[in-house]
N, C-alpha and C positions, 0 to 999 in steps of 0.2 A: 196319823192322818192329818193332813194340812186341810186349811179351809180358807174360802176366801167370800168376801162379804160383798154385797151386790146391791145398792139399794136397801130395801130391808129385809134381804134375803142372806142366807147363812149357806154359801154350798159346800160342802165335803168331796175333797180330790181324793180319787183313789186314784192309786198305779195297779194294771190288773195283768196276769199275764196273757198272752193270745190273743190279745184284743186286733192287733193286724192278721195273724192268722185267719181267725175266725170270722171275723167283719169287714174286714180289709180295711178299719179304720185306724188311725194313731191313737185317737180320743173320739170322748164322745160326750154329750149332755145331758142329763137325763131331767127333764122337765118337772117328772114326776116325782121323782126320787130326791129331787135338789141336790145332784152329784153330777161331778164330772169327774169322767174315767179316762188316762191315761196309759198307753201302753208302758208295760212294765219295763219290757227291753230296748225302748228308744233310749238313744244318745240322750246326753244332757241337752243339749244345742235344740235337738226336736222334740224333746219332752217340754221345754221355753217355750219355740214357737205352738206347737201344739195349746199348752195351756194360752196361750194366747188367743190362738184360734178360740178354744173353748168358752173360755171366757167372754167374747165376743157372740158366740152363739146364743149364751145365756142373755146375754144383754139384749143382744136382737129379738129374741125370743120375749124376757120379762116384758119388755119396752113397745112390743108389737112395732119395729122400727122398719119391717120387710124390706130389711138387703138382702140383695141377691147373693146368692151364694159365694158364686164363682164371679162376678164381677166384682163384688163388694167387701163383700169378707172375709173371704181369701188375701185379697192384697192385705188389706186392713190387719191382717193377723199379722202376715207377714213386715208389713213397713212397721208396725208397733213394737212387734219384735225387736228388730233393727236397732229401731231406737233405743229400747232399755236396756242392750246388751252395748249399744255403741256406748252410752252414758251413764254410766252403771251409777251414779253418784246424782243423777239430774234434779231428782226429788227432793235429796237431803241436800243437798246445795242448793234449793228452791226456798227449803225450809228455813236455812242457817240464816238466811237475808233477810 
C-alpha cells in the first residue's frame, strides 16, 4: 500500500477493483477514512492522472479551498499531471541546484 503525505496528514492509496463499474468513478477520496481509492484496472497513464485528481481533492477538501470541481480541479488534475509526466526529473533537478 503506498501512501502519500498531506500537510499533516498521512493518506493510504489503495488500488480497488470495480471502482468504475460500481461508482462510475476512477478514484475516489475518502475524508473519513484518510484514503484514496484507485481503480485497480486503469492504465498506468490514468491511474497518474487519477491520483492526481485525488490528491488535489484532498487538498481542496483538507484546505476548505472550494474549487469548483469541473472548472477547477479537473483541469488542475489534469495540467499537473502533464507536467510531472512531461518532466519526470523536475524535482530532483530542483533539488541537485
Amino acid at each position: 500500500m503506498s501512501k502519500v503525505k498531506i500537510g499533516g496528514y498521512e493518506l493510504n492509496i489503495i488500488e480497488k477493483e470495480n471502482l468504475v463499474n460500481n461508482y462510475e468513478h476512477f478514484g475516489e477520496y475518502s475524508e473519513v477514512l484518510d484514503e484514496i481509492y484507485l481503480d485497480k484496472n486503469l492504465s498506468k497513464q490514468k491511474k497518474i492522472e487519477t491520483l492526481m485528481h485525488e490528491i488535489l481533492e484532498a487538498i481542496n477538501c483538507l484546505y476548505k479551498l472550494n474549487l469548483n470541481h469541473d472548472k477547477q480541479l479537473c483541469i488542475l488534475a489534469v495540467v499537473l499531471h502533464q507536467i510531472l509526466i512531461d518532466n519526470p526529473n523536475l524535482v530532483l533537478n530542483v533539488y541537485d541546484h
